[in-house]
N, CA, C and O atoms as CSV, one atom per row, in Angstrom:
chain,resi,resn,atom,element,x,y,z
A,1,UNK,N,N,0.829,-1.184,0.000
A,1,UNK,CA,C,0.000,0.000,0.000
A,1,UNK,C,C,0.876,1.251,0.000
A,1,UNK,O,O,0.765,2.115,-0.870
A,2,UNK,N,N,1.870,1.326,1.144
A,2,UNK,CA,C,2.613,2.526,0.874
A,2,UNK,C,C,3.049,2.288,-0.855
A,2,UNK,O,O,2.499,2.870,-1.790
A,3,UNK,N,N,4.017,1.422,-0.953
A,3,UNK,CA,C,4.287,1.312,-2.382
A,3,UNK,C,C,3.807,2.079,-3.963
A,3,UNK,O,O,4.480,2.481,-4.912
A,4,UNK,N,N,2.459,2.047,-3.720
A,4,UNK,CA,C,1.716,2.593,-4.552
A,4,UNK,C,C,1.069,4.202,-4.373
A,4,UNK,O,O,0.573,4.870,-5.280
A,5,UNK,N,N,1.294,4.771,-2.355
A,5,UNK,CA,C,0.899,5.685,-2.492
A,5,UNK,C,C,1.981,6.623,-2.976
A,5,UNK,O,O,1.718,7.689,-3.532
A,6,UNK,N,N,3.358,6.137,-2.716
A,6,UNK,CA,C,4.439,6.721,-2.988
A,6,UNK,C,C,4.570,6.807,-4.792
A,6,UNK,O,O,5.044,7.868,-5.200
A,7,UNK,N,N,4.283,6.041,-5.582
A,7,UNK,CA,C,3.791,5.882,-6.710
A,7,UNK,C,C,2.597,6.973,-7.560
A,7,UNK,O,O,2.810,7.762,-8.481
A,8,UNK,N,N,1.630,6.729,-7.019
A,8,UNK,CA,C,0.850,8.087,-7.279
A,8,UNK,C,C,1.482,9.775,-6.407
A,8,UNK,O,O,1.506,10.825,-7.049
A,9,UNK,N,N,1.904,9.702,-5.001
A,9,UNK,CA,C,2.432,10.801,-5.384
A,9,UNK,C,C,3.261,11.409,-6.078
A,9,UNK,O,O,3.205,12.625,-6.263
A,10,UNK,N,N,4.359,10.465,-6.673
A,10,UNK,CA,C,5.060,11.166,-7.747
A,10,UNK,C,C,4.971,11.581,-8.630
A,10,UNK,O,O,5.732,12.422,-9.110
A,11,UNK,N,N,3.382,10.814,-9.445
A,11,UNK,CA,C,2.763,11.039,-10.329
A,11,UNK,C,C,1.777,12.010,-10.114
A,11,UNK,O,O,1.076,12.313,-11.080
A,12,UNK,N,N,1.611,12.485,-9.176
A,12,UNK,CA,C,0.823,13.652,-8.907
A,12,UNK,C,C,1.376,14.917,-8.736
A,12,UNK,O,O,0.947,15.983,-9.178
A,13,UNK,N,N,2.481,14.687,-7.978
A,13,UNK,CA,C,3.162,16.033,-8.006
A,13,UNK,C,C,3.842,16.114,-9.453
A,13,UNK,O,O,3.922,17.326,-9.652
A,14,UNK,N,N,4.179,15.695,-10.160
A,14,UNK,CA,C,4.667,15.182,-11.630
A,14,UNK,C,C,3.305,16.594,-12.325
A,14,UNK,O,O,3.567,17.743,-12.681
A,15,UNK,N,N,2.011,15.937,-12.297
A,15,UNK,CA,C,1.271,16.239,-13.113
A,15,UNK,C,C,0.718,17.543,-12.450
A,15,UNK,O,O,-0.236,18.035,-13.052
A,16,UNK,N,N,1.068,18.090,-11.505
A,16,UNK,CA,C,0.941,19.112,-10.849
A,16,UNK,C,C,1.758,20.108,-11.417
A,16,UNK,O,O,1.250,21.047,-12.031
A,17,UNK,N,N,2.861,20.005,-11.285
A,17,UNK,CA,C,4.266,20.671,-11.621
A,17,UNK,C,C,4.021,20.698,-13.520
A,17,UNK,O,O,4.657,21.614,-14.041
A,18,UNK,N,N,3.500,20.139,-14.154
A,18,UNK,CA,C,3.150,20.070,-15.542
A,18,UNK,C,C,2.382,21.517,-16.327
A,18,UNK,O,O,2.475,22.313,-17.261
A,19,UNK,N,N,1.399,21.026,-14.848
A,19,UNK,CA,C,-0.115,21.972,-15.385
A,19,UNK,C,C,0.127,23.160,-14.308
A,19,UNK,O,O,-0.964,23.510,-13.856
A,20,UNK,N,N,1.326,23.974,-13.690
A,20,UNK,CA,C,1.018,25.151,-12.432
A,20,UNK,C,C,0.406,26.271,-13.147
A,20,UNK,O,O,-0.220,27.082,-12.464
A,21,UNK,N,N,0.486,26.452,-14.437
A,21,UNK,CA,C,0.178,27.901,-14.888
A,21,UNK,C,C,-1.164,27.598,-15.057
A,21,UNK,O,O,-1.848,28.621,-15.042
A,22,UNK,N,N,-2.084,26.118,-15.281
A,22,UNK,CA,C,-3.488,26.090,-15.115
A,22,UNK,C,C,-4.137,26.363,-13.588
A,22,UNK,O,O,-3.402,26.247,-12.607
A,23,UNK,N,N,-5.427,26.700,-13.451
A,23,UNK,CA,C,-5.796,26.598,-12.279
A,23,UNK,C,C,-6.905,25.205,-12.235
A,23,UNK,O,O,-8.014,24.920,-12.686
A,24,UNK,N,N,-5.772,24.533,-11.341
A,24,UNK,CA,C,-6.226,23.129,-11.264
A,24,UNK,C,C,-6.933,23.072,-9.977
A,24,UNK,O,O,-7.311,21.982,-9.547
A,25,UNK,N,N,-7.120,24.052,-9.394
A,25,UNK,CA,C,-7.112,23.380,-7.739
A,25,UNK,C,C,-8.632,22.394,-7.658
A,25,UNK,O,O,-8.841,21.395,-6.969
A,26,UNK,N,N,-9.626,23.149,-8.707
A,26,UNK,CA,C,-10.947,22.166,-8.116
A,26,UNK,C,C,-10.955,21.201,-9.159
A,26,UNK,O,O,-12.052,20.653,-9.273
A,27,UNK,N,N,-9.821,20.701,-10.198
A,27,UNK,CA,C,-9.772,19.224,-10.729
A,27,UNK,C,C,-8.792,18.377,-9.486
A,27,UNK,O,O,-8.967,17.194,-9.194
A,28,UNK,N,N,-7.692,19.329,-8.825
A,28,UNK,CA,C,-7.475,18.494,-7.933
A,28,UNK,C,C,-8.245,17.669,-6.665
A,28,UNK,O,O,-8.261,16.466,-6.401
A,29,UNK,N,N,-8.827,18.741,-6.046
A,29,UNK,CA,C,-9.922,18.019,-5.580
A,29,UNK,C,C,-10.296,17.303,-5.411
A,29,UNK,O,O,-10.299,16.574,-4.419
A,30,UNK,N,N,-10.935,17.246,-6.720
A,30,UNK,CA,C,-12.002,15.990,-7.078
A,30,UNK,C,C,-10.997,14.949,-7.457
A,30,UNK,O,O,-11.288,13.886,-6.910
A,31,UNK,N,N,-10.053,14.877,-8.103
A,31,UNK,CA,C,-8.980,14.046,-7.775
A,31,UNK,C,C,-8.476,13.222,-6.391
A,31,UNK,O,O,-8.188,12.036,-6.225
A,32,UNK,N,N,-8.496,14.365,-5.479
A,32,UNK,CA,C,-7.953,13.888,-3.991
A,32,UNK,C,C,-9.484,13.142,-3.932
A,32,UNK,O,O,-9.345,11.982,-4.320
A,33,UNK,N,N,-10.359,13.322,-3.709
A,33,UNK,CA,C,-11.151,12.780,-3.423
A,33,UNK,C,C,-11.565,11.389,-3.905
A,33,UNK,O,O,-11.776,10.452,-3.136
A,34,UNK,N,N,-11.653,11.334,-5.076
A,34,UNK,CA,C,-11.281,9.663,-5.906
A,34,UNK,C,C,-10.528,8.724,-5.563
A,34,UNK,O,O,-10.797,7.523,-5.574
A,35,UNK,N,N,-8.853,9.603,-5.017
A,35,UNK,CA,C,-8.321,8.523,-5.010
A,35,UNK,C,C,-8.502,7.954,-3.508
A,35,UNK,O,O,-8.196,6.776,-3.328
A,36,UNK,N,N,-9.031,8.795,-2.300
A,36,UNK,CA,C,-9.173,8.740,-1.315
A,36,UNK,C,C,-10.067,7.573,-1.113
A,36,UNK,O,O,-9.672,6.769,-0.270
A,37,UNK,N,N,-11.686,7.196,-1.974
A,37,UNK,CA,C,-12.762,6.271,-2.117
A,37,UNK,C,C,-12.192,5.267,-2.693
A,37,UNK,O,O,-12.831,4.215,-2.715
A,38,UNK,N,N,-10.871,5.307,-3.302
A,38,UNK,CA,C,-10.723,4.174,-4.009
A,38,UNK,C,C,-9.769,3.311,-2.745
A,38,UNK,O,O,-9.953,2.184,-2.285
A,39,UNK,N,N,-9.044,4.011,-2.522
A,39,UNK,CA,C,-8.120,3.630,-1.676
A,39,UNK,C,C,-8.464,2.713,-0.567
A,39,UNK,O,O,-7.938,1.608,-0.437
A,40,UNK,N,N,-9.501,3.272,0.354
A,40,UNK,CA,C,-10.492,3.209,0.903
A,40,UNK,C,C,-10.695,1.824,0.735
A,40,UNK,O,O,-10.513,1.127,1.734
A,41,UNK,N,N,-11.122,1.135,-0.588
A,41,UNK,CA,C,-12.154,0.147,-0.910
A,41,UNK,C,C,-10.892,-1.259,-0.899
A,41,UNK,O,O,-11.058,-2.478,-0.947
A,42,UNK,N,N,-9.925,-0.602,-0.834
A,42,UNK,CA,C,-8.797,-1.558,-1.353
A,42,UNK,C,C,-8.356,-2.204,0.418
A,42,UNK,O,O,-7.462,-3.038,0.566
């Protein structure tokens, strides 16, 4: 489990650092929130 959260955060801060000049904050969000229910289920 860590394995994979360490995995998506890299890939998140990755895709963060990609898109800063967009304003992502309420796709992040809803992002944090997804992966939070998924996580969750696992």
């Amino acid at each position: 489990m860590e394995e994979v959260r360490d995995e998506l955060n890299l890939l998140l801060r990755g895709w963060v650092n990609y898109f800063a000049l967009a304003d992502a904050k309420r796709h992040m969000q809803a992002l944090d929130e997804w992966l939070r229910r998924r996580l969750k289920q696992v």
